[in-house]
C-alpha positions as CSV (number, residue, x, y, z in Angstrom):
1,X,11.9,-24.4,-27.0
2,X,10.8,-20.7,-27.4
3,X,8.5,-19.4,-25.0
4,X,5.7,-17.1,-26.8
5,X,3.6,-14.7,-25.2
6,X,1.0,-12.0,-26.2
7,X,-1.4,-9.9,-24.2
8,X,-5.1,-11.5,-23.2
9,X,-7.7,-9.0,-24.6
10,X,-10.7,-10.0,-22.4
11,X,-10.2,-8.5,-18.9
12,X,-11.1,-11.5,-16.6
13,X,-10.0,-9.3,-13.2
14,X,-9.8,-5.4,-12.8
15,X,-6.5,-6.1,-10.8
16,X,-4.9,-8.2,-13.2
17,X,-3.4,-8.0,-16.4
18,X,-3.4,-11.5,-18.0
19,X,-1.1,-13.0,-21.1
20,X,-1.6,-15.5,-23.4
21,X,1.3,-18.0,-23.9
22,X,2.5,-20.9,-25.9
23,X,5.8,-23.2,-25.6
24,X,5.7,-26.0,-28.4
25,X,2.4,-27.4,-28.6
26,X,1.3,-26.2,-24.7
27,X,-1.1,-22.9,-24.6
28,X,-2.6,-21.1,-21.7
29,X,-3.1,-17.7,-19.5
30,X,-0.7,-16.8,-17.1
31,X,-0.4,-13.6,-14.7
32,X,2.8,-12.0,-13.6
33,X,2.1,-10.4,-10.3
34,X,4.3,-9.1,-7.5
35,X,4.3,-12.4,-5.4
36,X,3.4,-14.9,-7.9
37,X,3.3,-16.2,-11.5
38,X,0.0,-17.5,-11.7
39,X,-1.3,-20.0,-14.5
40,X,-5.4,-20.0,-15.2
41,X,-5.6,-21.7,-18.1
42,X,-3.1,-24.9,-19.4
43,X,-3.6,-27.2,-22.3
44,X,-1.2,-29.2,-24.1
45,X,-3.1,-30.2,-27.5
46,X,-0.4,-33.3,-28.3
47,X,0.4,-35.0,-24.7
48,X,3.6,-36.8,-23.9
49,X,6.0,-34.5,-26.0
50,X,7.3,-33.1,-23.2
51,X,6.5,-30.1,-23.8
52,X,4.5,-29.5,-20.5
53,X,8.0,-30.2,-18.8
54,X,9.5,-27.6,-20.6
55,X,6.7,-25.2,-19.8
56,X,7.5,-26.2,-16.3
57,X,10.7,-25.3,-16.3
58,X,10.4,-21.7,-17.9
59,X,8.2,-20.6,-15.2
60,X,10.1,-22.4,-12.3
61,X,13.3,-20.5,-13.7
62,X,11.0,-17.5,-14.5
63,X,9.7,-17.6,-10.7
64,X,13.2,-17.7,-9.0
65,X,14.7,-14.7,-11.4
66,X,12.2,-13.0,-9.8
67,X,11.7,-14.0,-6.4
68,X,8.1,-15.3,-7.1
69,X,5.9,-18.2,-6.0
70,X,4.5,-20.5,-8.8
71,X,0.3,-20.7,-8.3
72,X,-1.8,-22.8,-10.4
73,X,-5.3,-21.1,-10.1
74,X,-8.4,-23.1,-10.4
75,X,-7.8,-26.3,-10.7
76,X,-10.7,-28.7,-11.7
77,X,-9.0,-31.8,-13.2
78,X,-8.3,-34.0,-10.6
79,X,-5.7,-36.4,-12.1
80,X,-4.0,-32.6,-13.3
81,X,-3.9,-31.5,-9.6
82,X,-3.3,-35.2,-8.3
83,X,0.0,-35.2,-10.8
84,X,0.9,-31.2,-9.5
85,X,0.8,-32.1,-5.8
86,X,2.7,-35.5,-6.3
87,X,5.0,-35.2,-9.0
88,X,5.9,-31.5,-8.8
89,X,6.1,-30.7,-5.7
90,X,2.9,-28.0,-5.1
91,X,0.7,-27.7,-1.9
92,X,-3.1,-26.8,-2.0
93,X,-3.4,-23.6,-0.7
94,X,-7.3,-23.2,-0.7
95,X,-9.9,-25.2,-2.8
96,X,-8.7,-26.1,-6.6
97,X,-5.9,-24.1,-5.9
98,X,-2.1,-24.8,-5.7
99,X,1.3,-23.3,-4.7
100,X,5.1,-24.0,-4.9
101,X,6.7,-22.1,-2.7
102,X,10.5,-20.7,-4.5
């Protein structure tokens, strides 16, 4: 599944430089810094496709390339960070916010 990406025109941080991406049916905002990968903003508009997996997976191989941790920023859905922690292996790092160490 090709992984698409395109710059973010609205500056949400001075510091930070966010993107725009989409793999398959799965959009959202993501942040390449020089510790992390950082994902604000996830939605998967057709669920169980297994697109989200895939998504998953780019970043995970994305974050080890590069020697980066994988942060999920902001996290308000609590099944969403429930299904992070459990399934995939993150820790909560400070309120509605999650790591995987790589």
């Amino acid at each position: 599944m090709p992984f698409e990406a395109a710059p973010y025109e609205i500056q949400l941080e001075p510091h930070k430089t966010w993107q725009r991406f989409r793999v398959g049916t799965v959009t959202g905002l993501y942040y390449f810094g020089p510790k992390t990968i950082e994902i604000l903003a996830i939605e998967n508009s057709k669920k169980n496709n297994g697109h989200f997996n895939d998504v998953l997976q780019w970043f995970m191989f994305s974050c080890k390339n590069n020697q980066r941790d994988f942060k999920f920023s902001e996290v308000w859905n609590q099944n969403f960070k429930t299904h992070l922690i459990n399934k995939q292996g993150f820790i909560e790092y400070s309120p509605n916010n999650l790591i995987k160490k790589v």
